[in-house]
C-alpha positions as a Python dict, from the first residue, in 0.01 Angstrom:
ca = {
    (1, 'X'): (0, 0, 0),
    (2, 'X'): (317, -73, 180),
    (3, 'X'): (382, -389, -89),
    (4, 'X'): (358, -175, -356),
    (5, 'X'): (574, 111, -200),
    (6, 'X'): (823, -193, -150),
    (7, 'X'): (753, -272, -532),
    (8, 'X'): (798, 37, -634),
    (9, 'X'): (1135, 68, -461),
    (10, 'X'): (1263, -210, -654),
    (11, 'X'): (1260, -152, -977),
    (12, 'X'): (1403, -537, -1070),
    (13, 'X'): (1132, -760, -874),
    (14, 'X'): (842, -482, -1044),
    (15, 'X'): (978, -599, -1317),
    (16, 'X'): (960, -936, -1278),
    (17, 'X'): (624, -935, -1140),
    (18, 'X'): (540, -771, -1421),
    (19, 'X'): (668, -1054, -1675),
    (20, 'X'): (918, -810, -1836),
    (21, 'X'): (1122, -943, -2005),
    (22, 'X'): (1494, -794, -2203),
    (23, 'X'): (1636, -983, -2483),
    (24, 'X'): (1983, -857, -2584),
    (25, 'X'): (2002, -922, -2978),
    (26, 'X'): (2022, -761, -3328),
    (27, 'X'): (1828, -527, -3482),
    (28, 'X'): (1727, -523, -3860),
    (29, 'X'): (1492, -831, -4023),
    (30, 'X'): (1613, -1027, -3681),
    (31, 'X'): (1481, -806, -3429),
    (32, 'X'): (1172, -774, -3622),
    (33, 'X'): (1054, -1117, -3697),
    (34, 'X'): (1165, -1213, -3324),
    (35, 'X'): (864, -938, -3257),
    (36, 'X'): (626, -1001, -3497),
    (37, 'X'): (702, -1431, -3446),
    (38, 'X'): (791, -1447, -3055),
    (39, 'X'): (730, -1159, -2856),
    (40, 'X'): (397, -1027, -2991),
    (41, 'X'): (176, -1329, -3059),
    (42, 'X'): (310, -1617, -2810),
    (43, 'X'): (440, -1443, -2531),
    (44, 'X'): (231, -1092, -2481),
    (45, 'X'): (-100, -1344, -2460),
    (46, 'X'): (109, -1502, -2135),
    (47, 'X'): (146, -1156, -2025),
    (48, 'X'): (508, -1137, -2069),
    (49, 'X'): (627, -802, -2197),
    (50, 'X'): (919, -859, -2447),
    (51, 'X'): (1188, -560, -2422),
    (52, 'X'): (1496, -582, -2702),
    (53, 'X'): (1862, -462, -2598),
    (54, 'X'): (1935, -423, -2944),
    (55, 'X'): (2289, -375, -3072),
    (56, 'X'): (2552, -574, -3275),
    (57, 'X'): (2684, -902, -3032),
    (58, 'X'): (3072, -745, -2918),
    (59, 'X'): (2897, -490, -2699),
    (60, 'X'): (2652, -747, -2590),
    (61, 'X'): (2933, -978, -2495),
    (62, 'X'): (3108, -705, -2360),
    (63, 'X'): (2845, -650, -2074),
    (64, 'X'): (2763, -935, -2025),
    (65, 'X'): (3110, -1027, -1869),
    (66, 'X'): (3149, -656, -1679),
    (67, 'X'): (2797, -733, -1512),
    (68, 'X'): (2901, -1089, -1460),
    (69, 'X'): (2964, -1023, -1078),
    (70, 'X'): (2645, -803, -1052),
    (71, 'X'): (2380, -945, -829),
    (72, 'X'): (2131, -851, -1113),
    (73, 'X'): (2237, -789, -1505),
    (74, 'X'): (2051, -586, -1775),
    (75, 'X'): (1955, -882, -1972),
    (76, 'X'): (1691, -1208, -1962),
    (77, 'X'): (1802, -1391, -2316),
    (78, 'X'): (2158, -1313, -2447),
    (79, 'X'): (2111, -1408, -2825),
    (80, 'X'): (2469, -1547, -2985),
    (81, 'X'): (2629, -1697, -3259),
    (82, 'X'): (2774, -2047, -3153),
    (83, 'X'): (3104, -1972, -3125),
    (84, 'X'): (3110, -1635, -2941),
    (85, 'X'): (2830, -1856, -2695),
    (86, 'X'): (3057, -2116, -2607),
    (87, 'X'): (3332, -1878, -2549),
    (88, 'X'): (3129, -1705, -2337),
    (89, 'X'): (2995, -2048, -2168),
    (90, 'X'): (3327, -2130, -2040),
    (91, 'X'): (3350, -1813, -1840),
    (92, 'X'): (3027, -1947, -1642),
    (93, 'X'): (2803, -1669, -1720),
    (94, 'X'): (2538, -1873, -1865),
    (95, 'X'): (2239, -2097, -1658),
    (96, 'X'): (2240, -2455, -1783),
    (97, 'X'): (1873, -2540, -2023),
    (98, 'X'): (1776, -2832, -1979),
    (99, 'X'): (1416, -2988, -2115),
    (100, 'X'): (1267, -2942, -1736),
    (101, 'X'): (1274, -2557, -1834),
    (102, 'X'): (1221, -2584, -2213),
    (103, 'X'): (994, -2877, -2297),
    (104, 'X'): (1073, -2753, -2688),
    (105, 'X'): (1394, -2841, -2617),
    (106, 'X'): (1281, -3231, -2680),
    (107, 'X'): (1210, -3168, -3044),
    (108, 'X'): (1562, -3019, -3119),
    (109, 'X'): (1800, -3124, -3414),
    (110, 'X'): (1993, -3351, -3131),
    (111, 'X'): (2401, -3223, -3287),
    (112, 'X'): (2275, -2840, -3257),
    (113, 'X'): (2189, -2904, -2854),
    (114, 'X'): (2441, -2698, -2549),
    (115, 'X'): (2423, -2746, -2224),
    (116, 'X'): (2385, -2403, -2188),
    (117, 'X'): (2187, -2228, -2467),
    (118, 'X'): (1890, -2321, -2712),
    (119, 'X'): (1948, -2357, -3065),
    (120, 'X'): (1733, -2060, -3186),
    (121, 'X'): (1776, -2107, -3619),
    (122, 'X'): (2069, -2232, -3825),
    (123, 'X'): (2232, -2303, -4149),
    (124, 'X'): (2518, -2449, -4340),
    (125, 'X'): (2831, -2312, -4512),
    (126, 'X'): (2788, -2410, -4867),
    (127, 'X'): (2933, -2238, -5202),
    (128, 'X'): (2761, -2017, -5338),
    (129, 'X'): (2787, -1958, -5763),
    (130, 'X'): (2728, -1785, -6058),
    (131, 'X'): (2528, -2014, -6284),
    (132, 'X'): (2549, -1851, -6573),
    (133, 'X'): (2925, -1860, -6539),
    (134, 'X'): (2990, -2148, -6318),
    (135, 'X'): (2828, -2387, -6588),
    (136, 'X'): (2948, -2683, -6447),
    (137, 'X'): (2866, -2660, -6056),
    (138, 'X'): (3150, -2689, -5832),
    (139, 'X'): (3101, -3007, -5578),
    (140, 'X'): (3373, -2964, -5317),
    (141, 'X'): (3544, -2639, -5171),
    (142, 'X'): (3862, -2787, -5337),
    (143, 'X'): (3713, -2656, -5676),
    (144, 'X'): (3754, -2302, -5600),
    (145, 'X'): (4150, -2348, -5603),
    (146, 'X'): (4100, -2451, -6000),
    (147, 'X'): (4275, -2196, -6191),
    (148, 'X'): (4021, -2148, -6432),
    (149, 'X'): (3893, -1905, -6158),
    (150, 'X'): (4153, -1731, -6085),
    (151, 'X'): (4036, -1368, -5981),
    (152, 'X'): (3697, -1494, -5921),
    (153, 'X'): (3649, -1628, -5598),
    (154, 'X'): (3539, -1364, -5339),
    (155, 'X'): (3537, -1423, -4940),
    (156, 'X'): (3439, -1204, -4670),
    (157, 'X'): (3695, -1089, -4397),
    (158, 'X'): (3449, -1092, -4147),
    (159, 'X'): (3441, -1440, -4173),
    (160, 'X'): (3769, -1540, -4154),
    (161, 'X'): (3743, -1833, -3929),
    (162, 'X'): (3493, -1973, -4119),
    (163, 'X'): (3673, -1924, -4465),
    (164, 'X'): (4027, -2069, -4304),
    (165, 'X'): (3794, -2376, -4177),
    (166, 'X'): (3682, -2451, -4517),
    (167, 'X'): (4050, -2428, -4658),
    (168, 'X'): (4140, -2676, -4468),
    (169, 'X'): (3864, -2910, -4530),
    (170, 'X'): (3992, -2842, -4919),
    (171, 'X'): (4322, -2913, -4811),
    (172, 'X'): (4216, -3268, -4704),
    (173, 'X'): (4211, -3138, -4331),
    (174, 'X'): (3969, -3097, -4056),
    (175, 'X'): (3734, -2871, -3857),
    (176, 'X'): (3954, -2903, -3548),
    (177, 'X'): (4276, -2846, -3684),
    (178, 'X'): (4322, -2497, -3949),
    (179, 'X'): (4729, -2519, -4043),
    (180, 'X'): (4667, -2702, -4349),
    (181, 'X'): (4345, -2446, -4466),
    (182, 'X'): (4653, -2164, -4392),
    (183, 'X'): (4856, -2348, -4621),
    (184, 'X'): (4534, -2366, -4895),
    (185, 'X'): (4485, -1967, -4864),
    (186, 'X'): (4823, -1858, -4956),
    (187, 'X'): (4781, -2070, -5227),
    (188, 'X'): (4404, -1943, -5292),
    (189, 'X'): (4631, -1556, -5250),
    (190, 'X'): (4866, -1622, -5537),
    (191, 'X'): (4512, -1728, -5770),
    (192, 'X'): (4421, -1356, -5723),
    (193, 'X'): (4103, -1380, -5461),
    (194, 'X'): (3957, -1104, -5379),
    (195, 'X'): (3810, -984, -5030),
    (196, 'X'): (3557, -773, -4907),
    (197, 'X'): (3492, -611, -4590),
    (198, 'X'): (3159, -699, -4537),
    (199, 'X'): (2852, -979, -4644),
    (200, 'X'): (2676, -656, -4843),
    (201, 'X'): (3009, -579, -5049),
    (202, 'X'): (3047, -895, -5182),
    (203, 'X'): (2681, -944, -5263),
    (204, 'X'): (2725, -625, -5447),
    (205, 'X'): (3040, -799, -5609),
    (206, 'X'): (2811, -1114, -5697),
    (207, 'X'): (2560, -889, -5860),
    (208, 'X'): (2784, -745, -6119),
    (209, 'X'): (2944, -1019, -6139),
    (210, 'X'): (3296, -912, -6029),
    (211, 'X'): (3288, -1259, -5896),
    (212, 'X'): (3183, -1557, -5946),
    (213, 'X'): (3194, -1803, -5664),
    (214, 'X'): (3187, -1764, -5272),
    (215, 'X'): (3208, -1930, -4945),
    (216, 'X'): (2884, -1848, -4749),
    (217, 'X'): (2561, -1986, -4550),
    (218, 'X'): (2310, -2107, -4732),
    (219, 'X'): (2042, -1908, -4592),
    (220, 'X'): (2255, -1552, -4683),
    (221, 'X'): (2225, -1684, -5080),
    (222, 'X'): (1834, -1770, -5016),
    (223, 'X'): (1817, -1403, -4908),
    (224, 'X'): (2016, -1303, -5197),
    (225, 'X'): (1872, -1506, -5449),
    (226, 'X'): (1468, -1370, -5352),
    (227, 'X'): (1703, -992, -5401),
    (228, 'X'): (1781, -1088, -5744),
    (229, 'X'): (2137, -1198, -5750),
    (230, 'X'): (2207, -1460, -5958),
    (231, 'X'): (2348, -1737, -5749),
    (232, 'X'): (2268, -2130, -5689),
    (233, 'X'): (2425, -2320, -5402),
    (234, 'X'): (2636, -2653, -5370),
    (235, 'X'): (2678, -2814, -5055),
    (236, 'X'): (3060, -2958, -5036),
    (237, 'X'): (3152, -3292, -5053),
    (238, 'X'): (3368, -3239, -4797),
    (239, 'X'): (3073, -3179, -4556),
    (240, 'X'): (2873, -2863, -4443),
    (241, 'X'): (2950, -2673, -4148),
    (242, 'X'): (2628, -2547, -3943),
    (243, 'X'): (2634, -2185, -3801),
    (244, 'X'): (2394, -2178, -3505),
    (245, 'X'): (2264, -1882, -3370),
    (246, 'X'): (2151, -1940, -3000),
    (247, 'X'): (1981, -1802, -2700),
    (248, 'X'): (2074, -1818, -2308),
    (249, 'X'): (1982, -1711, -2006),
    (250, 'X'): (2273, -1505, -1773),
    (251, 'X'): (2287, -1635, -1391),
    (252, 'X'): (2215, -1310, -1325),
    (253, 'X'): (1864, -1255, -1515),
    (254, 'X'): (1628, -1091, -1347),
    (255, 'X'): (1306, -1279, -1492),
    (256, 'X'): (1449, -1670, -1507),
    (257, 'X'): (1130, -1779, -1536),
    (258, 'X'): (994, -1536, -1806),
    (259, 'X'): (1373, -1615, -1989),
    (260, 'X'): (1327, -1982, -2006),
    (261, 'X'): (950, -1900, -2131),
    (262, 'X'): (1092, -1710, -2421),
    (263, 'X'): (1368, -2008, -2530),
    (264, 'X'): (1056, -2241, -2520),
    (265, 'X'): (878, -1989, -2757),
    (266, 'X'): (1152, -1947, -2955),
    (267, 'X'): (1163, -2306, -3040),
    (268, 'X'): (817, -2326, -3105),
    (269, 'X'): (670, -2463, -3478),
    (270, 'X'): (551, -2157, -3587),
    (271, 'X'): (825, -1901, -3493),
    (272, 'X'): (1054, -2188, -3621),
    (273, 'X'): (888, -2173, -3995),
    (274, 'X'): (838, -1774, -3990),
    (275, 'X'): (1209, -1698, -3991),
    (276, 'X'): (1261, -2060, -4225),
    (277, 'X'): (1033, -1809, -4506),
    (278, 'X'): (1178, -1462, -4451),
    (279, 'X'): (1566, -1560, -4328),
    (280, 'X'): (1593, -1829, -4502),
    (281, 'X'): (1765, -2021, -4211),
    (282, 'X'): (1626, -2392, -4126),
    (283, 'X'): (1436, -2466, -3854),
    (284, 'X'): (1623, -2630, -3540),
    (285, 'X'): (1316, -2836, -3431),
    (286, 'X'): (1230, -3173, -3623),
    (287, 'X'): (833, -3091, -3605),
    (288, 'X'): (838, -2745, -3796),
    (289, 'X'): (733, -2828, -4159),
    (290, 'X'): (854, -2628, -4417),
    (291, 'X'): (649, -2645, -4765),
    (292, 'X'): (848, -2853, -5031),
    (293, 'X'): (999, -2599, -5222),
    (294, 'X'): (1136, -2401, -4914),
    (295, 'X'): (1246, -2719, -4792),
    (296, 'X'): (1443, -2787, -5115),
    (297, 'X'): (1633, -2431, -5101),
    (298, 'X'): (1784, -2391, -4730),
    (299, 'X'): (1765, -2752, -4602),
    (300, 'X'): (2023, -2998, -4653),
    (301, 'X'): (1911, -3393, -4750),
    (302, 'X'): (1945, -3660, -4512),
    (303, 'X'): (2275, -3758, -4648),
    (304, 'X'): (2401, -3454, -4627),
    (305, 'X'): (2305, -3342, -4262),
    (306, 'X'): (2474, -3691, -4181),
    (307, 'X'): (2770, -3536, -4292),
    (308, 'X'): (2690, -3168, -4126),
    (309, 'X'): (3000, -3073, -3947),
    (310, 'X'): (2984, -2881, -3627),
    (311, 'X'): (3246, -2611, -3548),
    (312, 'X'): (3539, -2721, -3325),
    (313, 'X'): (3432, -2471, -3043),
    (314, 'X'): (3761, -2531, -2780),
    (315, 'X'): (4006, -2574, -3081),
    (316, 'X'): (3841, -2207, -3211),
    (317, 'X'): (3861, -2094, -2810),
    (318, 'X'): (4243, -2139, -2772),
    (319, 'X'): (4384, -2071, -3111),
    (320, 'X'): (4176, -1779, -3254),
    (321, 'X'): (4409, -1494, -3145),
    (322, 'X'): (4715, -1745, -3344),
    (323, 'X'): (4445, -1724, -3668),
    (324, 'X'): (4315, -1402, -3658),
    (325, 'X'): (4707, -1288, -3619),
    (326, 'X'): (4771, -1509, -3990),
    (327, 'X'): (4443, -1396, -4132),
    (328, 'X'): (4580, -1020, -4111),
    (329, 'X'): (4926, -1047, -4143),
    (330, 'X'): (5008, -1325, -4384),
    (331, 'X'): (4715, -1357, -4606),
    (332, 'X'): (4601, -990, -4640),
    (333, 'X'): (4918, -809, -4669),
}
C-alpha cells in the first residue's frame, strides 16, 4: 500500500512504470499512420502506452528548450525535421542513439545516421512538372531559369532555404555555400516566378495549371499525383537533396527506456513500408522492401542516391537569420 501511495504521489515514475510513453509530433496523415503503424500494433503488445503531443514543430521546439533545465520534460520522442534537429542538437538537449539502444539502427541508410536522433522516413528534392506542358522533361534545376518558362515556375515560401539551396546548385554552386543561389533568384525574380504561401496553394496552382514546374520532395508529388494533379518528377543532375524527418529522445524524458523502444519501432520493416505506401516517403532502413512500382515512384536509383546531397546543417545554423533576411527583403519585395 505504502508503494503505491508513493506511486501515486509521483505522477512521472507511475508513468513510467506504466510504459507511457509521449511523442511530441504532427497531427494529420503523420500522427495517424505513426498510430495505426507504431504505437498500436508494435508497441501496445510490449505494453507501452503511446501518448501524442501533437502540434506543428516551432511550439515543440519551443518547449523543448524552456524545459531544457527541468529535472523532468513533457516529452519521450521529439519528432523533427533535420535541420530544426541539429539546431536543436547543438544546444545539448538531445541523448546520444547509438545501436546499443536501437538495434534497428544497424540497418539504416548509413548518410541519413546522427549521433543524436534516428532517421524516422525521408525523401529527395526533385522538380516536379507538368507533362502535358513540360514535353521535354527538364534534367537539372538550371532548366527552370529557361525563358521559355517565364511566369511558370512556382516555389513555396515556406521553403525558402530549400529553394535558395537549389539556386545555387543551378548556379554551379554548392549545398554549403547559398550567395551564388541569391544571385540565381533575382534572376529567377525578373523571369516572373510566382510564390505561394503554402505546399496546398501551389498544389492548387499545379492543378489548374497556373504553373507548370516546381521545386519540391518527391514524396509531396507522389501524394499529389495519387490526388490527381498532373505532375511527373525529375531528379536533378545536379544531385538530390534528402529531407529527413527524425526522432530523439530529450535528456530529460521521463520513460528513456520506453523512448528508445519507440525509435527501434519506428525503424522497423513494416512501419518503414506503411508510410513508403500512404506518404510516399522512402524507407530509411535497407531491409524494408517496397513492391517494384512503389519503388520506381519515390526512390531514387543507385546512381542517383550516390549523388544524394545532404543539407549543410552548421552552414544553415549560422547563416539562416543572413538568408531568411534576403529571402524577405530582396527577393519578395
Amino acid at each position: 500500500m505504502l508503494a503505491v501511495a508513493l506511486t501515486a504521489g509521483l505522477p512521472g515514475l507511475a508513468r513510467a512504470q506504466s510504459g507511457q510513453v509521449v511523442v511530441g509530433t504532427w497531427g494529420g496523415d503523420y500522427g495517424e499512420l505513426l498510430a495505426a503503424n507504431i504505437d498500436r500494433p508494435l508497441l501496445r503488445p510490449r505494453g507501452i502506452e503511446v501518448v501524442q503531443d501533437v502540434g506543428p514543430q516551432d511550439p515543440r521546439k519551443a518547449k523543448l528548450i524552456a524545459e531544457r533545465q527541468a529535472r523532468r520534460g513533457s516529452m519521450d520522442v521529439c519528432c523533427l525535421s533535420d535541420v530544426d534537429m541539429y539546431t536543436l542538437a547543438q544546444q545539448g538537449v538531445f541523448e546520444g542513439v547509438a545501436e546499443a539502444q536501437v538495434p534497428n539502427l544497424a540497418r539504416a541508410i548509413p548518410t541519413l545516421k546522427r549521433p543524436y536522433s534516428a532517421p524516422h522516413i525521408y525523401s529527395a528534392k526533385v522538380i516536379l512538372y507538368n507533362p502535358a506542358k513540360v514535353t521535354a522533361p527538364p534534367r537539372a534545376y538550371a532548366d527552370l531559369w529557361d525563358p521559355k518558362y517565364r511566369g511558370r515556375v512556382g516555389l513555396v515560401d515556406l521553403l525558402h532555404l530549400q529553394n535558395m539551396e537549389a539556386a545555387s546548385l543551378a548556379a554551379g554552386g554548392t549545398e554549403h555555400d547559398y550567395e551564388p543561389g541569391k544571385r540565381k533568384l533575382m534572376e529567377l525574380r525578373s523571369l516572373d516566378v510566382k510564390l505561394y504561401p503554402s505546399n496546398e496553394a501551389l498544389a492548387a496552382a499545379l492543378k489548374s495549371e497556373e504553373v507548370w514546374l516546381t521545386v519540391m520532395w518527391l514524396a509531396r508529388g507522389f501524394m499529389w499525383k495519387k490526388s490527381g494533379i498532373p505532375v511527373e518528377h525529375a531528379v536533378p543532375a545536379e544531385g538530390a537533396t534528402s529531407i529527413c524527418f527524425e526522432m530523439a529522445v530529450p535528456k530529460n524524458a521521463r520513460n528513456r527506456e520506453g523512448a528508445f523502444a519507440y525509435l527501434n519501432a519506428a525503424l522497423d520493416a513494416r512501419a518503414q513500408t506503411a508510410f513508403a505506401d500512404r506518404m510516399g516517403y522512402a524507407p530509411t532502413v535497407t531491409d524494408a522492401a517496397l513492391p517494384p512500382e512503389l519503388a520506381r515512384q519515390i526512390s531514387l536509383t543507385p546512381e542517383q542516391q550516390a549523388k544524394l546531397r545532404t543539407p549543410d546543417y552548421d552552414y544553415i545554423a549560422k547563416n539562416q537569420v543572413a538568408l531568411i533576411d534576403f529571402w524577405n527583403k530582396e527577393f519578395k519585395r
